[in-house]
MARLO-986409 format. One record per residue (C-alpha): residue number from 1; residue in one letter; x, z negated, y. Coordinates in steps of 0.02 Angstrom, whole numbers. Each point is the difference from the previous one (the first is absolute). Example, Ala and Ser with C-alpha at 12.3 -4.5 7.8 and 13.67 -1.06 7.14 Angstrom:
(rec 1; 'a'; (615; -390; -225))
(rec 2; 's'; (69; 33; 172))
//
This chain:
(rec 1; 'x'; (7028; -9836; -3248))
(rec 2; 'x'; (84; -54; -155))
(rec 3; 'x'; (-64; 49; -171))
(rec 4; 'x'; (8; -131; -119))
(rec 5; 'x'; (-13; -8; -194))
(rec 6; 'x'; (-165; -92; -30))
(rec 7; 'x'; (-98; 27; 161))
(rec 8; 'x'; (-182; 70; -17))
(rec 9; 'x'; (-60; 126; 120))
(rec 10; 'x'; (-200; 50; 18))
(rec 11; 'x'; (-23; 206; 3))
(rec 12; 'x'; (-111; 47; 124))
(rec 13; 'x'; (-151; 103; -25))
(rec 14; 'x'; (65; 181; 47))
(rec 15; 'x'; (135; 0; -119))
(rec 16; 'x'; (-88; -73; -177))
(rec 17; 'x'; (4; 143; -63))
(rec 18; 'x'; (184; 44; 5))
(rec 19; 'x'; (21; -170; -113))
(rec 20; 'x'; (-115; 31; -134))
(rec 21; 'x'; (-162; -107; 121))
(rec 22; 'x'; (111; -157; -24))
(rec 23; 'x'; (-33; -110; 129))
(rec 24; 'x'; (170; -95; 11))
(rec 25; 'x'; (191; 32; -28))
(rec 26; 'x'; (124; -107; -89))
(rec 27; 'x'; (200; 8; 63))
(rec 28; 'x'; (75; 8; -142))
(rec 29; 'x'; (181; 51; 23))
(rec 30; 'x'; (90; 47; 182))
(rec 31; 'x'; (177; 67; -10))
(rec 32; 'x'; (-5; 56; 183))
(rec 33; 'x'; (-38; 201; -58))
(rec 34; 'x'; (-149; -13; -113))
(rec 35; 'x'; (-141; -125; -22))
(rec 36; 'x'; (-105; -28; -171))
(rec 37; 'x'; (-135; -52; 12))
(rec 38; 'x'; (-167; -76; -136))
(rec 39; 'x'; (-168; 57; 77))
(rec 40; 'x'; (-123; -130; -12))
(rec 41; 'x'; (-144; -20; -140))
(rec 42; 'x'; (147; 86; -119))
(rec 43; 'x'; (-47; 159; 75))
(rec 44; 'x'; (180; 55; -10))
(rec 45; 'x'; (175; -7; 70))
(rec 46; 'x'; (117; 117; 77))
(rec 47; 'x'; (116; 31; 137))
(rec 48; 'x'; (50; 63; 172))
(rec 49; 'x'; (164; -1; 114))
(rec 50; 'x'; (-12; -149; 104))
(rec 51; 'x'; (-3; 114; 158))
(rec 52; 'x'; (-172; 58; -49))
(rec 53; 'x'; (-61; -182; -36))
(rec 54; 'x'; (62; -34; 185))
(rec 55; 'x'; (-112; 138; 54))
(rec 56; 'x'; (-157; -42; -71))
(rec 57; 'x'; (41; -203; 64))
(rec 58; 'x'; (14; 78; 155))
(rec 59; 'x'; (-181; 98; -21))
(rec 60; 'x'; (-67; -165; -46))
(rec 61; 'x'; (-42; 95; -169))
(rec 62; 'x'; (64; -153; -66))
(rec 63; 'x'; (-35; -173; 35))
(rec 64; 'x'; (128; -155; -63))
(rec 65; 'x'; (-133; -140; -78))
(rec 66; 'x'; (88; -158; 22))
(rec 67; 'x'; (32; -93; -141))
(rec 68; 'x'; (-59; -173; -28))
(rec 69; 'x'; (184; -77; 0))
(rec 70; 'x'; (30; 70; 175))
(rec 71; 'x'; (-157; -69; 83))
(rec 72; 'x'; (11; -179; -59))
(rec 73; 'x'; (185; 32; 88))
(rec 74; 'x'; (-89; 42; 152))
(rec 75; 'x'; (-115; -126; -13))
(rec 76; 'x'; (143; -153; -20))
(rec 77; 'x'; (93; 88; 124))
(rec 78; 'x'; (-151; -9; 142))
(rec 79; 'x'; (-50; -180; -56))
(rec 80; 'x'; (193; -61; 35))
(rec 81; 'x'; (-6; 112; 169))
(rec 82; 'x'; (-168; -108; 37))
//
């Protein structure tokens, strides 16, 4: 899965409290070793080797939240399938 600047991803319950009890995780930067990151409710920010952010995707420890640009994409895109 690519990791992309900007893309919001929900933390799931059994790891809150490795992220301060933020409930969601902004991409900040990606430079294909490391990932920043802005926790949610400006609980924080940090980072971790992208690896690592594979492996918790992976867990489903994090969830991507689709953002509104990309569902009205899907939408069109299903209405001109139609």
């Amino acid at each position: 899965m690519l990791i992309e600047d900007g893309t919001k991803y929900q933390i799931s319950q059994t790891i809150k409290d490795f992220f301060n009890s933020a409930e969601t995780m902004l991409v900040k930067s990606n430079n294909g070793i490391t990932v920043q990151f802005i926790l949610g409710d400006n609980k924080g920010h940090g980072s971790m080797p992208v690896e690592h952010f594979h492996y918790l995707l992976k867990k489903t420890n994090l969830t991507l939240i689709p953002n509104k640009r990309s569902l009205l994409n899907t939408d069109m895109n299903e209405e001109q399938i139609g």
